[in-house]
KEMAR-844644 format. One record per residue (C-alpha): residue number from 0; x, y, z; residue in one letter. Coordinates in pm, 1 decimal. Example, Ala and Ser with C-alpha at 12.3 -4.5 7.8 and 13.67 -1.06 7.14 Angstrom:
{vexnu:0&u:1230.0&v:-450.0&w:780.0&fiba:a}
{vexnu:1&u:1367.0&v:-106.0&w:714.0&fiba:s}
***
This chain:
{vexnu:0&u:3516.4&v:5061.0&w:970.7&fiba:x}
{vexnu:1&u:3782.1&v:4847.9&w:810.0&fiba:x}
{vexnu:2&u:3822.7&v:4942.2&w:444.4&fiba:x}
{vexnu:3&u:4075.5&v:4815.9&w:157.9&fiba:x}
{vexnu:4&u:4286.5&v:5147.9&w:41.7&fiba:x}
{vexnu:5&u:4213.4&v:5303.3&w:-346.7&fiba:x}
{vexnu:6&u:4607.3&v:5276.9&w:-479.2&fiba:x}
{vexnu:7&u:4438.1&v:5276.7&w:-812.0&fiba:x}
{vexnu:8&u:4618.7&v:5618.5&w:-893.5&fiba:x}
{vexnu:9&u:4933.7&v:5567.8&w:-784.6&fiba:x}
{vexnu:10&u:5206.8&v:5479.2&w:-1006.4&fiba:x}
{vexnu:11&u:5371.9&v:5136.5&w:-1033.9&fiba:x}
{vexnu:12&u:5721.2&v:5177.4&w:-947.3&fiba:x}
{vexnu:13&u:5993.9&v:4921.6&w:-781.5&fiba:x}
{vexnu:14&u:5985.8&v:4848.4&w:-470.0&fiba:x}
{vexnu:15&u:6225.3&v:4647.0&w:-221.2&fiba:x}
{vexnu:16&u:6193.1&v:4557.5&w:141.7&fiba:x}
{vexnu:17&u:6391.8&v:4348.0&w:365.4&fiba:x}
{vexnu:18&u:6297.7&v:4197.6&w:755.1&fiba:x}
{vexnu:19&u:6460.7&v:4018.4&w:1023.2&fiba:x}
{vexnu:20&u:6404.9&v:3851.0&w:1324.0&fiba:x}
{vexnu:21&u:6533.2&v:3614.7&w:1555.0&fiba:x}
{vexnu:22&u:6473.5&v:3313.7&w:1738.1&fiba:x}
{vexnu:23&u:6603.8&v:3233.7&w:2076.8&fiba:x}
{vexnu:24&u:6678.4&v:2872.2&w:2122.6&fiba:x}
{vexnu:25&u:6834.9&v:2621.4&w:2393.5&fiba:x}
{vexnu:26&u:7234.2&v:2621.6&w:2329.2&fiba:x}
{vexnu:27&u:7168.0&v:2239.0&w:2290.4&fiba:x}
{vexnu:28&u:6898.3&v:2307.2&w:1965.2&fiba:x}
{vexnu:29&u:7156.6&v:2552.5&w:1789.4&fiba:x}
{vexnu:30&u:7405.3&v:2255.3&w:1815.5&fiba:x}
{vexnu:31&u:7148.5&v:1991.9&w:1691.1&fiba:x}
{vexnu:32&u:7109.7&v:2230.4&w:1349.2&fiba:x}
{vexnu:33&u:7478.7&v:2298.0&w:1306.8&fiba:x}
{vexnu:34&u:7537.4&v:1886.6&w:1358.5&fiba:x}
{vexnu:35&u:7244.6&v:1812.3&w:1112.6&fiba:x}
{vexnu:36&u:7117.9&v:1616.7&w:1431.2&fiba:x}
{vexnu:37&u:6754.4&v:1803.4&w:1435.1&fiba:x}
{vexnu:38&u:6501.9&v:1483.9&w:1337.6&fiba:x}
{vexnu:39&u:6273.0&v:1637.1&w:1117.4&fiba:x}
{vexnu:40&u:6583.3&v:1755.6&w:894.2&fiba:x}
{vexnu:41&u:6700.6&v:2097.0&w:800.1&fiba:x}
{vexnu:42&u:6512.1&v:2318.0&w:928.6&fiba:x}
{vexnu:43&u:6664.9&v:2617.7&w:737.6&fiba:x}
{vexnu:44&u:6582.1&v:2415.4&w:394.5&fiba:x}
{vexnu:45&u:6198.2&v:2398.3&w:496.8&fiba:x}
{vexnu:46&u:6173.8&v:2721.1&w:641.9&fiba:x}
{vexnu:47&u:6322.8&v:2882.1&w:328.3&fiba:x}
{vexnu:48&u:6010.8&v:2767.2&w:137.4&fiba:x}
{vexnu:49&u:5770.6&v:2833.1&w:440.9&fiba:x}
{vexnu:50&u:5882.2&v:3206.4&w:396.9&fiba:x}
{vexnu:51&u:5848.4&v:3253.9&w:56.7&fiba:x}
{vexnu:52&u:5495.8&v:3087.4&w:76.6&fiba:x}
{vexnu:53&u:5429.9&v:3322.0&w:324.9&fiba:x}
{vexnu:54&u:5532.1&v:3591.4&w:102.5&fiba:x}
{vexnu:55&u:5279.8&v:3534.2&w:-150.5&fiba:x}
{vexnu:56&u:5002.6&v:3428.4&w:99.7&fiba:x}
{vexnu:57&u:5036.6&v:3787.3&w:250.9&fiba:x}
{vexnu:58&u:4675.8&v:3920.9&w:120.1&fiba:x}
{vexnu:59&u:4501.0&v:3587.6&w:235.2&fiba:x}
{vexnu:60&u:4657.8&v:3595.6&w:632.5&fiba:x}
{vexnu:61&u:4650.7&v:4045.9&w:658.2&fiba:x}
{vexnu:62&u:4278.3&v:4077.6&w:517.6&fiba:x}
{vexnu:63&u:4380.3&v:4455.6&w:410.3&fiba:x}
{vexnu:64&u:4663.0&v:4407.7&w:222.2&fiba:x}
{vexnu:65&u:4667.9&v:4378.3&w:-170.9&fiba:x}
{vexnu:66&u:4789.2&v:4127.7&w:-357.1&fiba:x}
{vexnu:67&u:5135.0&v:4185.6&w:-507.1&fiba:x}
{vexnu:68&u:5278.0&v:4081.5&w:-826.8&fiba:x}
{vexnu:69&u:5605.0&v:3960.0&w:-592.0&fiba:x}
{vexnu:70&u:5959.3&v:3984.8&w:-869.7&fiba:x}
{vexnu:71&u:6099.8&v:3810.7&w:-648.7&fiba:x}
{vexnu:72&u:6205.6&v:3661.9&w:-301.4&fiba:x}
{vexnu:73&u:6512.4&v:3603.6&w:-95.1&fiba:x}
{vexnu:74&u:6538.7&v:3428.3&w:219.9&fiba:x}
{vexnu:75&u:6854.8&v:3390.2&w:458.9&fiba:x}
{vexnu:76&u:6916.4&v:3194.2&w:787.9&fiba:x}
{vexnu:77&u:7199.9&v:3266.1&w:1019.9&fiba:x}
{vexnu:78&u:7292.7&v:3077.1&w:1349.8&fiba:x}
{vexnu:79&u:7447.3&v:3333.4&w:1603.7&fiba:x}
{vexnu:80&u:7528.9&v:3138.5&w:1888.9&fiba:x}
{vexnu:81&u:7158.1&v:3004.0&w:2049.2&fiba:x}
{vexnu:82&u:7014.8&v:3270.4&w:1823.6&fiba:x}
{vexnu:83&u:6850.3&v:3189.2&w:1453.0&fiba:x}
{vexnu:84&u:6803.7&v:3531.4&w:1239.8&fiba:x}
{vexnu:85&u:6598.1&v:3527.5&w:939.3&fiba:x}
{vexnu:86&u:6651.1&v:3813.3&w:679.0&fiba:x}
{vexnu:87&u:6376.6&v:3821.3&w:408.5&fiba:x}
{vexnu:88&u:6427.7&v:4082.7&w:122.9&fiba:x}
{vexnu:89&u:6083.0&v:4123.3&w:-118.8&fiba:x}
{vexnu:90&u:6077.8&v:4276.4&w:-431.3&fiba:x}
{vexnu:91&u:5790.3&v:4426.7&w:-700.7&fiba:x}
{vexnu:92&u:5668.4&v:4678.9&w:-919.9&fiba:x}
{vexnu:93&u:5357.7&v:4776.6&w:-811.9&fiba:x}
{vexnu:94&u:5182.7&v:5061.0&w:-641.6&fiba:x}
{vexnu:95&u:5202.9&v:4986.9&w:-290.6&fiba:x}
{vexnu:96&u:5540.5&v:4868.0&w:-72.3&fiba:x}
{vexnu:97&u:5622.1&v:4479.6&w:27.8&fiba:x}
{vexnu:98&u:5722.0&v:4570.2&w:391.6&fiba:x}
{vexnu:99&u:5391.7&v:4326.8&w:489.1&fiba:x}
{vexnu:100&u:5560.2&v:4049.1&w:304.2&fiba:x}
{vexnu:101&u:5880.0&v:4045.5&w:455.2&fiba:x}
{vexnu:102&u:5755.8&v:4051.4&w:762.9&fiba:x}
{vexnu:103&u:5521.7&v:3778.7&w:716.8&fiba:x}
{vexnu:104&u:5770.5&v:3635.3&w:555.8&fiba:x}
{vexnu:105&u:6025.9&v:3695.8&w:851.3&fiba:x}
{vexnu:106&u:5728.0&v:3563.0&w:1068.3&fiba:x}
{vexnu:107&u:5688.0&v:3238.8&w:901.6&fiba:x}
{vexnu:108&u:6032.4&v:3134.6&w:850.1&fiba:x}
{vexnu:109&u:6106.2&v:3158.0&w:1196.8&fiba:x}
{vexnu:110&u:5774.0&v:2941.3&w:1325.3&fiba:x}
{vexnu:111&u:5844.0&v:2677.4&w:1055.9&fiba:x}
{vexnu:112&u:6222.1&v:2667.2&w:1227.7&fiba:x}
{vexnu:113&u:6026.0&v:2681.3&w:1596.3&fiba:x}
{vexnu:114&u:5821.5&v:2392.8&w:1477.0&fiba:x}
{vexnu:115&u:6060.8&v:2138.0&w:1330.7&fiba:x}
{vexnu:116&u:6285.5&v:2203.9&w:1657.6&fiba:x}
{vexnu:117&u:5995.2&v:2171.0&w:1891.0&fiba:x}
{vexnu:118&u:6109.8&v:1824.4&w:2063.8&fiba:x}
{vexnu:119&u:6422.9&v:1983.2&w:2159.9&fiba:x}
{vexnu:120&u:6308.4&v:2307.1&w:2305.4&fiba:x}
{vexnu:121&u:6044.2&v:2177.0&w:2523.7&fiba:x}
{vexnu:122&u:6109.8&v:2135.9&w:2889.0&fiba:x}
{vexnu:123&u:5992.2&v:1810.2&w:3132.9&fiba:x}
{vexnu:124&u:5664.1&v:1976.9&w:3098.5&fiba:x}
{vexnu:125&u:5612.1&v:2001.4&w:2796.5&fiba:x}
{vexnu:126&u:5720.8&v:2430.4&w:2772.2&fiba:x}
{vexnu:127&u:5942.3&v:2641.4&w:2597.8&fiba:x}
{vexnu:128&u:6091.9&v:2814.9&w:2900.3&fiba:x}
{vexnu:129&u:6347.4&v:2958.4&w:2649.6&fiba:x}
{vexnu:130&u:6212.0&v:2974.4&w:2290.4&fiba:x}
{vexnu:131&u:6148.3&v:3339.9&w:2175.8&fiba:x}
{vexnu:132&u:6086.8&v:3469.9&w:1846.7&fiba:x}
{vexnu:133&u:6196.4&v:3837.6&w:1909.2&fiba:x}
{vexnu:134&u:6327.4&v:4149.3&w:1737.0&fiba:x}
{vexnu:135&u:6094.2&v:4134.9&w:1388.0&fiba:x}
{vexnu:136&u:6137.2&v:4467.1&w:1200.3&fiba:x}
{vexnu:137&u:6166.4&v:4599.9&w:879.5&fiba:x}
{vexnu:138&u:6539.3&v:4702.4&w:787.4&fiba:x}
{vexnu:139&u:6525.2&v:4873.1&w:486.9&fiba:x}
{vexnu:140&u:6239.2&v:4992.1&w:233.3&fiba:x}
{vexnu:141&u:6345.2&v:5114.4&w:-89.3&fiba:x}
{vexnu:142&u:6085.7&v:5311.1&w:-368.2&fiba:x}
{vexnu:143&u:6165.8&v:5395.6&w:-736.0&fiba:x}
{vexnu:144&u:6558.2&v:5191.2&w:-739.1&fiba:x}
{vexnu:145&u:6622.2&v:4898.0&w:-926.2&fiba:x}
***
């Protein structure tokens, strides 16, 4: 039986986690981004506020989670060769960690990215023979600092 977890009695203290992934890409995409050549425009702009949406949607897409009273959000893209990493770092006072968050966060950045470079990555056939989102985790979870 699925149930919601009683943090009722826990104390609110400050919490901080950050998440990264990465998405693979053609050599030919990563090029497009750096050139400002991808048609739908930056994708790093638009997937910057597609994360931090994601962020505070956290409760509504993982039905056990609770809402968060989020301090704050921060949300970095990185091109490493035909690679895209996404670091999102969450923040709040509250009585449960944000480790969901950035990962969702994490998560979302990197699909918005996916989907505004879609026409490049797809083969003859209409596949992605070589688009991966890969290597989501959580980096580092701090309790009771800041």
């Amino acid at each position: 039986m699925a149930r919601m977890v009683d943090i009722g009695s826990k104390p609110e203290v400050a919490r901080c986690a950050t998440a990264r992934g990465r998405l693979q890409l053609r050599p030919a995409t990563a090029q497009a981004i750096t050139g400002g050549e991808v048609p739908k425009g930056d994708p790093f702009a638009t997937a910057r506020v597609a994360a931090i949406q994601a962020v505070k949607a956290t409760p509504t897409i993982l039905p056990l989670c609770h809402p968060l009273p989020i301090s704050s959000v921060e949300v970095e893209f990185a091109l490493d060769g035909a690679e895209v990493e996404c670091h999102v770092t969450v923040s709040a006072t509250y009585r449960t960690g944000v480790e969901m968050e950035a990962l969702t966060g994490v998560m979302a950045g990197l699909l918005c990215v996916w989907d505004l470079v879609k026409p490049l990555e797809k083969d003859e056939t209409g596949q992605y023979p070589e688009t991966r989102i890969h290597n989501v985790e959580v980096v580092e979870k701090l309790k009771g600092e800041g």
